[in-house]
C-alpha positions in Angstrom: 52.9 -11.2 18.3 50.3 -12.3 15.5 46.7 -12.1 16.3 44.3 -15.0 16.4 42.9 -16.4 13.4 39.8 -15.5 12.0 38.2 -17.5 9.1 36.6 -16.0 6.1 33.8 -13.8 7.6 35.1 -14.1 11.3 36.4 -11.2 12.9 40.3 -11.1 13.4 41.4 -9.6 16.2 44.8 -7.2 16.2 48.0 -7.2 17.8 50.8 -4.6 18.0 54.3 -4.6 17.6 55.7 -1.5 19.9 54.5 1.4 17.6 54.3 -0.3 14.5 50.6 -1.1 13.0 48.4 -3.5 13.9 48.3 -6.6 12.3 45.1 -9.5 11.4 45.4 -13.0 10.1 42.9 -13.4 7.7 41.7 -16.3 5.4 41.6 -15.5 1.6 37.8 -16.6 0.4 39.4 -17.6 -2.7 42.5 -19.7 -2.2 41.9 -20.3 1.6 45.4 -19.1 2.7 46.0 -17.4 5.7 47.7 -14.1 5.7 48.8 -11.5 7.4 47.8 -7.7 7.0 48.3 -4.7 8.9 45.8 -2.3 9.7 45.9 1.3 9.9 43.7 1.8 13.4 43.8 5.5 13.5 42.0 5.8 10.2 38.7 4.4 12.4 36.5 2.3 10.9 37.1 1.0 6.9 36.3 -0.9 4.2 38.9 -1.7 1.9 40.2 -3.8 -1.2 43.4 -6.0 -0.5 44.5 -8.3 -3.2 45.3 -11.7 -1.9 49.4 -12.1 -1.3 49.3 -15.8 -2.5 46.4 -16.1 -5.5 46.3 -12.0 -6.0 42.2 -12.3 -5.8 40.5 -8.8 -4.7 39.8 -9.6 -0.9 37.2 -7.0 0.6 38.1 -5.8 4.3 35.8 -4.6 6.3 37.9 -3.3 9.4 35.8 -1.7 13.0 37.4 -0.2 15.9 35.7 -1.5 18.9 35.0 1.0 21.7 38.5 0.4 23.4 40.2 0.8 20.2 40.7 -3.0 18.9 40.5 -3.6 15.5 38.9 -6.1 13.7 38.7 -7.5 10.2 36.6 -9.2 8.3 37.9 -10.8 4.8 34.9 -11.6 2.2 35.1 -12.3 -1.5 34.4 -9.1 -3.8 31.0 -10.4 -4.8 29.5 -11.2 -0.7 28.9 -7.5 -0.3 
C-alpha cells in the first residue's frame, strides 16, 4: 500500500509493506512528477538530498517521525531552504 499524496511542501504520509521500509509519494518541485521513495524510520528525524527519478534534479527531504512513529516527508527544491 502506497501512502497518500503530498504536493510539493505537503507532508506525505508513510505506509509499510510487512517489514520492508516505509514508503512516501512525493511531487518533484522541478518536473512535477510524483514518485515514490522509501524512508528509513528508524534513523528518526532527517534531512536529506534525493535526486529526482524522472528529471534527476537534487530534491531536498525533510523527513519527521511524529510521536507515534509515522513518518512524513516534505520534498522542496534545493534552493527553498
Amino acid at each position: 500500500m502506497r501512502a497518500a499524496a503530498a504536493g510539493v511542501g505537503c507532508p506525505a504520509t508513510t505506509s509499510r509493506n510487512n517489514a520492508m521500509l516505509p514508503s512516501a509519494d512525493i511531487q518533484c518541485p522541478y518536473c512535477g512528477e510524483w514518485i515514490e521513495i522509501l524512508i528509513d524510520d528508524s534513523a528518526g528525524d532527517q534531512q536529506y538530498i534525493e535526486d529526482c527519478q524522472v528529471c534527476c534534479s537534487p530534491i531536498n527531504i525533510a523527513v519527521r517521525i511524529d510521536e507515534d512513529g509515522v513518518a512524513q516527508a516534505v520534498a522542496s527544491a534545493e534552493n527553498e531552504a
